[in-house]
C-alpha positions in Angstrom: -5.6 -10.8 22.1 -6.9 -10.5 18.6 -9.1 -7.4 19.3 -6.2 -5.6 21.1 -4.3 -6.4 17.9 -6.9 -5.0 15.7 -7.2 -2.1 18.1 -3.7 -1.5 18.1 -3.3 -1.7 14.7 -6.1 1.0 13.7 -4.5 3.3 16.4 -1.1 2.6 14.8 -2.6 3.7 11.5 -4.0 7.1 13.0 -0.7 7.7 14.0 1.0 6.7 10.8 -1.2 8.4 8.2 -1.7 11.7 10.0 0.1 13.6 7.3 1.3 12.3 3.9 -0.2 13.7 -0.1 -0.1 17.2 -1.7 -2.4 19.5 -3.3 -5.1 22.7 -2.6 -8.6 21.9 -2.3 -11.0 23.1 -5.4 -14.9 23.3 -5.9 -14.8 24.2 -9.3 -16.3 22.1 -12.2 -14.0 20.2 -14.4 -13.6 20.6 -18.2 -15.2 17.1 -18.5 -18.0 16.8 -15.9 -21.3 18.2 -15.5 -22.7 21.0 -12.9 -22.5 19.6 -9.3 -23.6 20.1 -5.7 -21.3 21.8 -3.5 -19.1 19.2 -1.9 -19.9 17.6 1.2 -18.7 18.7 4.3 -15.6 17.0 5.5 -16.5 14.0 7.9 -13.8 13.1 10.9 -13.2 9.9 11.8 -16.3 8.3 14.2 -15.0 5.9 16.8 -15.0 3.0 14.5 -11.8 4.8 12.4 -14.4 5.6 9.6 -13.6 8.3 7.1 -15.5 9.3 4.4 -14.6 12.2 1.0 -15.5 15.3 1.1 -17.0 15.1 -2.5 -20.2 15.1 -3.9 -22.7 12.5 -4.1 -22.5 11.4 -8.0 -23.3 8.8 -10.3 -21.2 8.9 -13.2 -23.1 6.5 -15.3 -20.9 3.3 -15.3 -18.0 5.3 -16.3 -14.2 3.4 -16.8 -11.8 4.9 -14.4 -8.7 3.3 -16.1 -5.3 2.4 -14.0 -2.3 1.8 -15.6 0.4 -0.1 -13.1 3.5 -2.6 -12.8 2.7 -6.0 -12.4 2.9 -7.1 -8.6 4.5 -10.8 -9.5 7.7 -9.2 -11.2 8.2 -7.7 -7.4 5.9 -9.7 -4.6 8.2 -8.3 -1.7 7.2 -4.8 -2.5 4.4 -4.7 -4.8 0.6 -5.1 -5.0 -2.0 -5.3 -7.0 -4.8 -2.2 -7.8 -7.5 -4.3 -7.8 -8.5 -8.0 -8.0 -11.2 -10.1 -9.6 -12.4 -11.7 -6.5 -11.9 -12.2 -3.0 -8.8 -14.7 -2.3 -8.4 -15.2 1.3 -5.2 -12.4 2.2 -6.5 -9.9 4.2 -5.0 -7.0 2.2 -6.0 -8.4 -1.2 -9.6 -8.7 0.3 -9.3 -5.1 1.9 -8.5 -3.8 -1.8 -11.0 -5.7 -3.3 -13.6 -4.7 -0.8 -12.0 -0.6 -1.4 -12.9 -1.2 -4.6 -16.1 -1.9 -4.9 -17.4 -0.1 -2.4 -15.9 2.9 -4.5 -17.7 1.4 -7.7 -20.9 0.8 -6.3 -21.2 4.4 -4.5 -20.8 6.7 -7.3 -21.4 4.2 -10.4 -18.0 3.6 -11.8 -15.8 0.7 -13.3 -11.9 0.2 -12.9 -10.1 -1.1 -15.1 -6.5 -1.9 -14.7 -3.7 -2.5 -17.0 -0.3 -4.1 -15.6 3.0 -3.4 -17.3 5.7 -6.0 -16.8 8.2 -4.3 -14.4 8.7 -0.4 -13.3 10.0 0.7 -16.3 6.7 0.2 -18.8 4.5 3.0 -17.7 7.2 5.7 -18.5 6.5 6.2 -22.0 3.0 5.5 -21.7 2.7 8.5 -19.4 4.8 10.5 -21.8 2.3 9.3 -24.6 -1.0 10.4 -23.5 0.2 13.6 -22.0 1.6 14.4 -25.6 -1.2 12.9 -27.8 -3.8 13.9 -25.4 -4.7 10.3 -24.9 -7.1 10.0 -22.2 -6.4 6.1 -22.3 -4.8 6.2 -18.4 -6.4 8.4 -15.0 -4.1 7.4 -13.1 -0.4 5.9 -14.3 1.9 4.3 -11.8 5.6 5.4 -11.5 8.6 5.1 -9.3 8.8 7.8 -7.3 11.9 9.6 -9.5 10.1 8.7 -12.9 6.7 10.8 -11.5 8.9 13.5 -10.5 10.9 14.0 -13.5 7.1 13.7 -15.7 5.7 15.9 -13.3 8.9 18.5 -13.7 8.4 18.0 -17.8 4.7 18.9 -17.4 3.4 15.4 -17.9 1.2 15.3 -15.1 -1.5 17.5 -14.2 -1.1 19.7 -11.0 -3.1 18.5 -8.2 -4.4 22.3 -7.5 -6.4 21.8 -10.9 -8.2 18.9 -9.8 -11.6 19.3 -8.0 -12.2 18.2 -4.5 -8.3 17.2 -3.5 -7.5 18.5 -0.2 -4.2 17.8 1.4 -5.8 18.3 5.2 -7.5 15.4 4.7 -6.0 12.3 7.0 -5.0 9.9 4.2 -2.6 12.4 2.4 1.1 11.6 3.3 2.0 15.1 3.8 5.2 14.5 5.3 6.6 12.9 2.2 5.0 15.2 0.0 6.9 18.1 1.7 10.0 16.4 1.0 9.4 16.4 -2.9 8.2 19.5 -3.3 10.3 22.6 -4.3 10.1 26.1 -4.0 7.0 25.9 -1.9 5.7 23.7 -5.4 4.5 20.0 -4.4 5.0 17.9 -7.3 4.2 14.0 -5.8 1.0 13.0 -4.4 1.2 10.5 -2.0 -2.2 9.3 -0.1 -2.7 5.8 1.5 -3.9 4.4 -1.5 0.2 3.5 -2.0 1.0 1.2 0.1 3.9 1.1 -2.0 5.5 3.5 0.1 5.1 1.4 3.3 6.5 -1.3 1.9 9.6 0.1 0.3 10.3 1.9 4.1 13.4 0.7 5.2 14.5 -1.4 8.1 16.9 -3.8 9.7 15.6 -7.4 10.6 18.1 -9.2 12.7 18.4 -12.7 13.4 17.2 -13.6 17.0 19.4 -17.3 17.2 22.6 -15.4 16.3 21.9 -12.7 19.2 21.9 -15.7 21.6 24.4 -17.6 20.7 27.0 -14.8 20.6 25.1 -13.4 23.6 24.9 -9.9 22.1 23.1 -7.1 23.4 19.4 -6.6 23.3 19.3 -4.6 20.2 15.5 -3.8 21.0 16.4 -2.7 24.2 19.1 -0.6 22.4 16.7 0.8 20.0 14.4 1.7 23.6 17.3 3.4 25.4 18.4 5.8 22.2 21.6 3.6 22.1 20.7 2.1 18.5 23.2 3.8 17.2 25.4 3.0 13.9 28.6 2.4 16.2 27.1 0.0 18.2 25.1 -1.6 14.5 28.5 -2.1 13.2 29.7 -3.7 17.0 27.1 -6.2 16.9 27.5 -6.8 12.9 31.4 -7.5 13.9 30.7 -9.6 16.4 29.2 -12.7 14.7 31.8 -12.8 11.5 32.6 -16.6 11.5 34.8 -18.1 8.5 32.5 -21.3 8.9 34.2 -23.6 6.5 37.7 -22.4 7.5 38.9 -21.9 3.8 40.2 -18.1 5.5 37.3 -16.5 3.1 34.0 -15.2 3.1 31.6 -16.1 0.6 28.0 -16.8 0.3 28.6 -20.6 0.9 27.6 -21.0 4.5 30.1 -18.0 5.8 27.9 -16.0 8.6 28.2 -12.4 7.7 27.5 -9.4 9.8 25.3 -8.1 7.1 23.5 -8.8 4.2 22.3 -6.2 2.0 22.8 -4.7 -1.5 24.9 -1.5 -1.7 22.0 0.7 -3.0 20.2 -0.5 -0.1 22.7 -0.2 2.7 25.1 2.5 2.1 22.0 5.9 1.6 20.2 4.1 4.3 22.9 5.0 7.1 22.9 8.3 6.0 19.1 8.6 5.7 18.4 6.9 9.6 21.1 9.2 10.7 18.7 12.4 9.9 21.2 13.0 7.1 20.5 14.3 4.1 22.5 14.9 0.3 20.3 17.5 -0.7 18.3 20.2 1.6 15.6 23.0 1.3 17.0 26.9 2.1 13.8 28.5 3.9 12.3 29.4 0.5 12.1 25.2 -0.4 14.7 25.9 -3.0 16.9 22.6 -2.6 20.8 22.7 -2.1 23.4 20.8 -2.4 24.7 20.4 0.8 26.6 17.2 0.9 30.3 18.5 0.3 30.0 20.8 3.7 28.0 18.3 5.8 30.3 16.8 8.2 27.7 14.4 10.1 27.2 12.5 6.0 30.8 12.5 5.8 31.5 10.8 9.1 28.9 8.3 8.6 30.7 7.6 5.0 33.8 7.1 6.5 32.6 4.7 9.7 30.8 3.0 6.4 33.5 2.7 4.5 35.9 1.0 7.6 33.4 -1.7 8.7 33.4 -2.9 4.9 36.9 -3.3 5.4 36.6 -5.8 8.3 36.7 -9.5 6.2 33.0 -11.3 6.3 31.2 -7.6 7.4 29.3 -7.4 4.7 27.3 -10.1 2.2 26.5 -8.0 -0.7 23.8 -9.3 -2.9 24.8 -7.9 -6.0 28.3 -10.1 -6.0 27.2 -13.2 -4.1 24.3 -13.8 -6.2 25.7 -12.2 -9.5 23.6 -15.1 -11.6 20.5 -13.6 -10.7 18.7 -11.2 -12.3 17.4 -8.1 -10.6 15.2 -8.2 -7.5 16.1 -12.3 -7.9 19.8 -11.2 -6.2 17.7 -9.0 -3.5 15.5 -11.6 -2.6 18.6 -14.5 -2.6 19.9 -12.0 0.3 16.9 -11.9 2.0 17.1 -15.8 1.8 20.6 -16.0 3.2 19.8 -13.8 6.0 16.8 -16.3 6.7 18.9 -19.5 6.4 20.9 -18.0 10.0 23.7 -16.8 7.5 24.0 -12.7 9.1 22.8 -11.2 11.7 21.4 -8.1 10.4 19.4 -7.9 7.0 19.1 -4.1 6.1 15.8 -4.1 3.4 12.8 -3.1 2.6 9.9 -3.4 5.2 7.9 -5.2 2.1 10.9 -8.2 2.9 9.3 -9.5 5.7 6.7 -11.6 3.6 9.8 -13.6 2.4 10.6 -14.6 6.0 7.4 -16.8 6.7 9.4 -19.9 6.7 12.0 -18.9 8.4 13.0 -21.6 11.1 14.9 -19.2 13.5 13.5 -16.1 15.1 13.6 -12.6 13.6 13.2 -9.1 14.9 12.6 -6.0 13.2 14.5 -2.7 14.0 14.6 1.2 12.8 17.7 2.4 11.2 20.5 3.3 13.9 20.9 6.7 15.2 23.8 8.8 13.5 24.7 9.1 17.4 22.9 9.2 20.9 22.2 12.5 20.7 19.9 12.3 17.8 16.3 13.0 19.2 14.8 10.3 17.1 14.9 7.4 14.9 14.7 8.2 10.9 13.6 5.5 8.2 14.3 5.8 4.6 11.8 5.4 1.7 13.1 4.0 -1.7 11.3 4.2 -4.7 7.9 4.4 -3.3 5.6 4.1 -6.5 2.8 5.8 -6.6 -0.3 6.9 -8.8 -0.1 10.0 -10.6 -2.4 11.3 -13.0 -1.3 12.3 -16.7 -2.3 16.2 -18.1 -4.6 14.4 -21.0 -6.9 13.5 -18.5 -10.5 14.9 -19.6 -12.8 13.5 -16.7 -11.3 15.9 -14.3 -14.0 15.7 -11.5 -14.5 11.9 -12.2 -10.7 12.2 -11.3 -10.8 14.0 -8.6 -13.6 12.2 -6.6 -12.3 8.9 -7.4 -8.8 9.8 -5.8 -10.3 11.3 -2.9 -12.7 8.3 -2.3 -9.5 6.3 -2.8 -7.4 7.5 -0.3 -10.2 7.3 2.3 -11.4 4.1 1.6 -7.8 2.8 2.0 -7.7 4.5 5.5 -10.9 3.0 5.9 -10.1 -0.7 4.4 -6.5 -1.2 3.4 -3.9 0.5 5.9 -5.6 -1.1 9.0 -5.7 -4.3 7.1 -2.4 -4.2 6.0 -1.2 -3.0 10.0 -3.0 -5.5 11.0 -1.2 -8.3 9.2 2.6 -6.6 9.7 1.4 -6.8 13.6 0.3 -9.9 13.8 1.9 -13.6 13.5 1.2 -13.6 9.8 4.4 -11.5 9.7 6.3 -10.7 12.7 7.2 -12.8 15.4 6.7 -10.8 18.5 5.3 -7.9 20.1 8.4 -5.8 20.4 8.3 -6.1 16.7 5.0 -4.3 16.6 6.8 -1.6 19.0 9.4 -1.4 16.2 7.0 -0.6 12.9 5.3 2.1 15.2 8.9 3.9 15.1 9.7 2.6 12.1 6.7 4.5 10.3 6.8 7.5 12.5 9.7 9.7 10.5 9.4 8.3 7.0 11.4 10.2 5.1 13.5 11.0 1.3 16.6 12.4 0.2 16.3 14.5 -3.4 20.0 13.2 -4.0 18.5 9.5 -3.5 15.6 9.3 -5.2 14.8 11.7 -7.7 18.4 13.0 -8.3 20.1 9.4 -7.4 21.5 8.7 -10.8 24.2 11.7 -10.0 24.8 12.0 -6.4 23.4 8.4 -4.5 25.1 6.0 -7.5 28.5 8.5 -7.1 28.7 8.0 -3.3 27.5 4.6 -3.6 30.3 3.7 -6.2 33.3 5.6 -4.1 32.4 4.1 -1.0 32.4 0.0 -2.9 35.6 1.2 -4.1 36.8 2.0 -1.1 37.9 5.5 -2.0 39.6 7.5 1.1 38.7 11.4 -0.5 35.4 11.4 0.3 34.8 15.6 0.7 36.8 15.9 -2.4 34.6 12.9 -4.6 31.1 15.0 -3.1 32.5 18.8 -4.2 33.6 17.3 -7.4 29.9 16.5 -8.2 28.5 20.3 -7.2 28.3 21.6 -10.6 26.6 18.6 -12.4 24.4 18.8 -9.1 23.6 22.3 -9.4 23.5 22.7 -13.4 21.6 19.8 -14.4 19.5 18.7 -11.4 18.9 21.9 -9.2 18.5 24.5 -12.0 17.2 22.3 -14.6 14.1 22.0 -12.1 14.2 25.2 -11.0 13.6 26.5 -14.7 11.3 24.3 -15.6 9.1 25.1 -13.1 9.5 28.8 -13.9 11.5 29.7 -10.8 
């Protein structure tokens, strides 16, 4: 049973990771490097999944390759680690370790790897060495909306200037680097290196013991037929609402809720699973604004909107847990959900670590269908940090092997390690929950209007639908100018277009 996992797992992965990262292949020296060979010839996977660069054979003389990043304890649901000192017994960890030196030992190089306290510490350093010229960072990692806006302010350097990258290559997420690029420009460079982006994929674990007791539906069932739809999401939710404590209110104290989630997690996640989006590309990749005329988004706002209404629908983390600080409140939800206290937990994919003591059973579903007559199942990618590279960077072939090696020897290593543990009983619970990540990761996708432009369309639609607010066309055409003026055009110019 534990080969077929294994096996399943790496077949999983091939499926997964057969398109994600951006950027044109080059041959060319950089300005830092000696004279090489021509690079190798690219190498498909043999039967044993193995994938290998297509860069030259070099020894680069016990250079640093230095790694700036966010220190995984601030976020352990959705974070982890560049490297590690040692082998400590998590197959992941191990699998990164192992990455590592394998990469270290082949072409002759050290990492070295600074950690920044939470997301927000390696904005200005980025900002720093691309404006000093500091070559103190190769790679710097950013929430996804940070590396955009660096990238858009010329911060980082273009992927088409660095030798050796080549976006055919298997372990580029090509998918999501379609998403943010613009006018045929691809700005983010996403490879399987980030497993960030895995774990901040959304999904909806539900609570197996509540399903039986109210004799609901087999939501996997649902999810198999096409009926797991947001109708029949907010039917189920509904249907378990119990004022446990008979006080004729619902709070956090032992209430069971329908569901518990935070509103920045719920709310763009229904529009994202229902192959919605705020902001779409006109055949030239230019984005548009489309949310004011898109009916489907509206609907989904509005059916939103009336389950909140319904008393004890909806634990929101943010107000039940209002002591807490940050990701403290998220997690506090998470813990809720596990203590048999809602039946649906909508979060990130990266949650399902803080379930291992869970006493009751849980499942693990896509988002819902906007209806039945959506051809498939759509899951929504949050902040999804990732490495970019700053402009200051000298060692541009150094650069460019090591994030080519990188992303194979993740593919390699990391992805079927990390499978391997979300399929097996480390993690989830059953087999159908295995049948669930393979949808789950198949349509990963973004909305510009809830990642990189969510501070004036995603927090707007957010706020109007908390506060209830009935004019929900009107609230969306309101924001079209600011949307146009100071995200749309504002990219648009500074990318000369």
């Amino acid at each position: 049973m534990k080969t077929a996992k294994k096996i399943t797992a790496l077949l999983l992965c091939a499926m997964l990771t057969s398109g994600l990262l951006i950027s044109c292949a080059r041959s060319d020296t950089s300005d830092g490097g000696s004279e090489t060979t021509a690079a190798q010839t690219t190498e498909t996977a043999s039967d044993d999944a193995h994938y290998k660069a297509a860069v030259p054979d070099r020894d680069f003389g016990g250079a640093e390759f230095r790694v700036a990043g966010v220190e995984p304890s601030t976020y352990p649901a959705i974070s982890l680690a560049f490297d590690f000192e040692q082998e400590d017994g998590d197959i992941v960890n191990t699998a990164i370790y192992t990455r590592n030196r394998r990469i270290e030992e082949k072409y002759n190089v050290k990492f070295v790897t600074t950690y920044y306290p939470d997301w927000t510490g390696p904005i200005p350093v980025m900002k720093e060495c691309a404006l000093s010229g500091d070559d103190a960072f190769q790679l710097i990692m950013m929430i996804n909306r940070e590396a955009f806006a660096a990238a858009i302010a010329g911060y980082v350097m273009p992927l088409d200037s660095i030798p050796y990258t080549d976006d055919e290559q298997p372990w580029y997420m090509s998918k999501l680097n379609d998403m943010f690029s613009v006018a045929g420009e691809r700005l983010l460079a996403y490879t399987d290196e980030c497993l960030n982006a895995y774990l901040q994929t959304v999904c909806v674990l539900f609570n197996k013991g509540l399903v039986s007791d109210f004799a609901l539906s087999d939501p996997y069932q649902l999810v198999r037929d096409g009926k797991w739809t947001a109708d029949n999401f907010y039917t189920l939710a509904a249907s378990v609402v119990t004022d446990v404590n008979g006080d004729g209110a619902y709070n956090a104290d032992g209430d069971i809720f329908g569901v518990a989630s935070e509103g920045d997690m719920f709310y763009p996640s229904m529009w994202v699973g229902g192959e919605i989006a705020t902001v779409e590309k006109d055949a030239d990749g230019i984005p548009v604004y489309s949310a004011p005329s898109d009916e489907r988004l509206v609907s989904v706002i509005e059916k939103l909107s009336a389950y909140l209404k319904t008393p004890g629908a909806y634990c929101d983390s943010w107000k039940s847990f209002a002591g807490l600080a940050g990701d403290e409140s998220r997690n506090a939800g998470t813990q809720y959900f596990a203590e048999n206290k809602a039946l649906f937990r909508v979060g990130c994919v990266g949650y399902i670590q803080l379930l291992r003591n869970m006493e009751a059973d849980f499942g693990v579903l896509p988002l819902p269908k906007y209806d039945e007559s959506q051809s498939s199942y759509y899951s929504r990618m949050l902040d999804g940090w990732l490495h970019v590279a700053p402009i200051s960077v000298q060692n541009t072939e150094l650069l460019g092997t090591m994030l080519e090696a990188l992303g194979a020897e993740s593919r390699n290593l990391v992805i079927p390690a990390f499978f391997d543990v979300a399929l097996n009983d480390k993690l989830t619970r059953d087999t159908e929950s295995e049948e669930m990540l393979n949808i789950i990761f198949n349509n990963v996708t973004a909305d510009l209007g809830d990642t990189v432009w969510f501070s004036t369309i995603r927090v707007n639609i957010c706020d109007a639908i908390a506060g209830g607010r009935g004019d929900i066309t009107s609230m969306l055409t309101k924001l079209e100018n600011e949307v146009q003026k100071n995200c749309i055009e504002k990219t648009l110019e500074a990318l000369g277009k």
